[in-house]
C-alpha positions as CSV (number, residue, x, y, z in Angstrom):
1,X,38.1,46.8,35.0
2,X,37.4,46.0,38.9
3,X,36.7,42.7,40.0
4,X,33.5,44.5,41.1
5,X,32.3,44.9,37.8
6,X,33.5,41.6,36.6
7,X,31.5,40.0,39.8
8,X,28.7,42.2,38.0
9,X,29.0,40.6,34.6
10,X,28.7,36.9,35.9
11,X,26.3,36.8,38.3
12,X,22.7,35.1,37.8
13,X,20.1,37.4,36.6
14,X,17.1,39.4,39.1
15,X,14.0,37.8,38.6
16,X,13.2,41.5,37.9
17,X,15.8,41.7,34.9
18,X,14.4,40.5,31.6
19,X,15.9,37.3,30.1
20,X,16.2,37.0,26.3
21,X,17.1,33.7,24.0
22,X,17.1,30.1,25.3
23,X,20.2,28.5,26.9
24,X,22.2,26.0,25.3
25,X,20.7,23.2,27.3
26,X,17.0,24.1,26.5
27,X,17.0,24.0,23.0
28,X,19.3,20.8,23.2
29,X,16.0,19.7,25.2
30,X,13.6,20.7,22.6
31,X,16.2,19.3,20.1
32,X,16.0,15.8,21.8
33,X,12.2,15.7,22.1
34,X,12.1,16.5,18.5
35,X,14.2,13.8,17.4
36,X,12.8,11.2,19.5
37,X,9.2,12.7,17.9
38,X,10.1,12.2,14.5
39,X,11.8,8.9,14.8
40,X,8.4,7.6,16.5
41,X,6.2,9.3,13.2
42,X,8.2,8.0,10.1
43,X,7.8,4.4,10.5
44,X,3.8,5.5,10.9
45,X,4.0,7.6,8.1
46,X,5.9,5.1,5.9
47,X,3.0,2.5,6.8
48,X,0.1,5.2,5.9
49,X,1.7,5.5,2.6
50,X,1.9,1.9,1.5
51,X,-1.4,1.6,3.0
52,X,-2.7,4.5,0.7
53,X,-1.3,2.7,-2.3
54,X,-2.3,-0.7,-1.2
55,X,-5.9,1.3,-1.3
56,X,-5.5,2.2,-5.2
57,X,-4.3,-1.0,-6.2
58,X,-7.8,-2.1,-4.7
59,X,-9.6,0.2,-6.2
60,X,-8.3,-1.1,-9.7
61,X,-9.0,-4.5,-8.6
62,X,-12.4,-4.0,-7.8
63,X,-12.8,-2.0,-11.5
64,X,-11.3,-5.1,-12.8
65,X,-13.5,-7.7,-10.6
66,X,-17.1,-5.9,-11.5
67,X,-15.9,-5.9,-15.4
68,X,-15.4,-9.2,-14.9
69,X,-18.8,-9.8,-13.3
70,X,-20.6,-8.0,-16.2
71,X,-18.6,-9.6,-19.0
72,X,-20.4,-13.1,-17.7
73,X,-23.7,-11.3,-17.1
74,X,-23.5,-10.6,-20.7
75,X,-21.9,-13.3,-22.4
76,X,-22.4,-16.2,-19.9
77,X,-18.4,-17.2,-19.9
78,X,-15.8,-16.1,-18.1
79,X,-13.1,-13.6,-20.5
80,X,-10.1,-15.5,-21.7
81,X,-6.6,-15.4,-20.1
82,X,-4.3,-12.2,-20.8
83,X,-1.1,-11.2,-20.3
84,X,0.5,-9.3,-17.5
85,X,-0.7,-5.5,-17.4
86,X,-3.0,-5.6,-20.9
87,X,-6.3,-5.9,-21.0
88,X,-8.4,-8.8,-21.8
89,X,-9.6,-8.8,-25.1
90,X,-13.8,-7.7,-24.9
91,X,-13.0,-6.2,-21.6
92,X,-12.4,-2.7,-22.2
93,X,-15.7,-2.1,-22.5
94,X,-16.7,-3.0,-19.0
95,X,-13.8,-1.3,-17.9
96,X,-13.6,2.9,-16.7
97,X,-12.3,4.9,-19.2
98,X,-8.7,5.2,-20.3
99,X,-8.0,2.4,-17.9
100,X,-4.8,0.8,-17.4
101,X,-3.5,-2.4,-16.0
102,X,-0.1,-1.0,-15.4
103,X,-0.2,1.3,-12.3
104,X,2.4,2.6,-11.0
105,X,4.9,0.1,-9.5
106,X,2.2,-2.4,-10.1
107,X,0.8,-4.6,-12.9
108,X,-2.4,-6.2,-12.7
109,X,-3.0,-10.1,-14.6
110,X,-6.8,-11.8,-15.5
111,X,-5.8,-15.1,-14.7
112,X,-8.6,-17.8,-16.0
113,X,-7.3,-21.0,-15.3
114,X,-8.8,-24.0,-16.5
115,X,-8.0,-27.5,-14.3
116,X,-8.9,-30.5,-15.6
117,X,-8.2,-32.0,-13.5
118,X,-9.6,-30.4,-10.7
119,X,-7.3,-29.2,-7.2
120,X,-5.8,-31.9,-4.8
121,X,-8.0,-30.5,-2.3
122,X,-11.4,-30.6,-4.6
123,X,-11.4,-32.6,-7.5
124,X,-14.6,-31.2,-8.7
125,X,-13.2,-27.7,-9.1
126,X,-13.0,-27.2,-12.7
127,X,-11.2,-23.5,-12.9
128,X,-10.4,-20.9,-10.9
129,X,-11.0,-17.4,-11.8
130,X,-8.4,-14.7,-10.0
131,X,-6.8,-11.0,-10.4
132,X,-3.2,-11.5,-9.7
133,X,-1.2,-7.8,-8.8
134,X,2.7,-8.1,-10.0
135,X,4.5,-5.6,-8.3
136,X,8.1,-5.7,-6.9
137,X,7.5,-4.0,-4.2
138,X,7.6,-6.2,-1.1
139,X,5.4,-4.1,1.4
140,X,2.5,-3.4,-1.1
141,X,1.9,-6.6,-2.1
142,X,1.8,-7.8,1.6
143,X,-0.5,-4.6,2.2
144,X,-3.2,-5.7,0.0
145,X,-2.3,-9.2,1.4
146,X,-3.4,-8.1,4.9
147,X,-6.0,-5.6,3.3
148,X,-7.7,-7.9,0.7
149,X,-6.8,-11.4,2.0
150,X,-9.1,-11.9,4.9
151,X,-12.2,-12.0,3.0
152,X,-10.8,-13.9,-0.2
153,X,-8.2,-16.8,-0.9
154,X,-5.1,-15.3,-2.1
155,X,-1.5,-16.7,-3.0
156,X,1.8,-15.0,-3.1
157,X,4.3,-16.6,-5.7
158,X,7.5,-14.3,-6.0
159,X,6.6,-11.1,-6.7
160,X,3.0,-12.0,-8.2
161,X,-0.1,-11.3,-5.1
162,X,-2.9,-13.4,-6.7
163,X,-6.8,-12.9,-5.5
164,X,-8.9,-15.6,-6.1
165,X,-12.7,-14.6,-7.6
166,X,-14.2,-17.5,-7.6
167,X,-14.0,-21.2,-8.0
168,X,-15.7,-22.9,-10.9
């Protein structure tokens, strides 16, 4: 072969020659722009998605806080205590069908709690009626914190997120 021809092989193209495929430092461009793309979305995308199950844990309270409502419509006192993710007994029936207070990664608690002796704050306070959501999971239970707790008094006590109703 001539150095002619090997002159031939290496030299730039014509602009009249067609060009086919990317070099290597355009898609490491489009590689980089990517990346930097992606690493700017997940974080957002994480958020949306603990927002989104903040959102259902709402919607469960609210069942739960309108049940309540029409259990004292009915019966002119407040349903008793229960335990962590079971129904109040006489609630169910105020209650959607089939539902649950075990969600998932959640639990939801009726709390009904009966002070004597009133609050430091307010001694004339005689209970305080509240829906506390038990979940282990760190971000949702500050979600519904920043979600549900401008409008309403809440606490957070480990992993329990508790919502008060009202104040007797």
């Amino acid at each position: 072969m001539s150095l002619l021809s090997l002159l031939r092989l290496r030299r730039p193209p014509l602009p009249e020659e067609e060009r086919h495929g990317f070099t290597m430092v355009e898609v490491l461009t489009v590689m980089v722009v990517m990346g930097t793309l992606a690493r700017m979305a997940v974080p957002s995308f994480h958020e949306v998605l603990v927002r989104a199950r903040a959102a259902e844990v709402i919607g469960d309270f609210e069942a739960v806080r309108v049940a309540v409502l029409s259990y004292h419509a009915d019966h002119n006192q407040w349903p008793a205590d229960g335990h962590t993710g079971q129904v109040p007994p006489g609630l169910a029936e105020y209650l959607p069908d089939n539902f649950s207070f075990e969600g998932m990664g959640y639990r939801l608690d009726w709390e009904n709690w009966v002070l004597p002796g009133g609050l430091p704050q307010d001694p004339d306070a005689r209970g305080i009626l509240a829906v506390s959501v038990v979940t282990e999971d760190q971000e949702l239970g500050e979600a519904l914190g920043d979600i549900l707790g401008g409008g309403m008094a809440h606490y957070a006590l480990g992993d329990g997120y508790t919502f008060v109703i009202e104040r007797q």
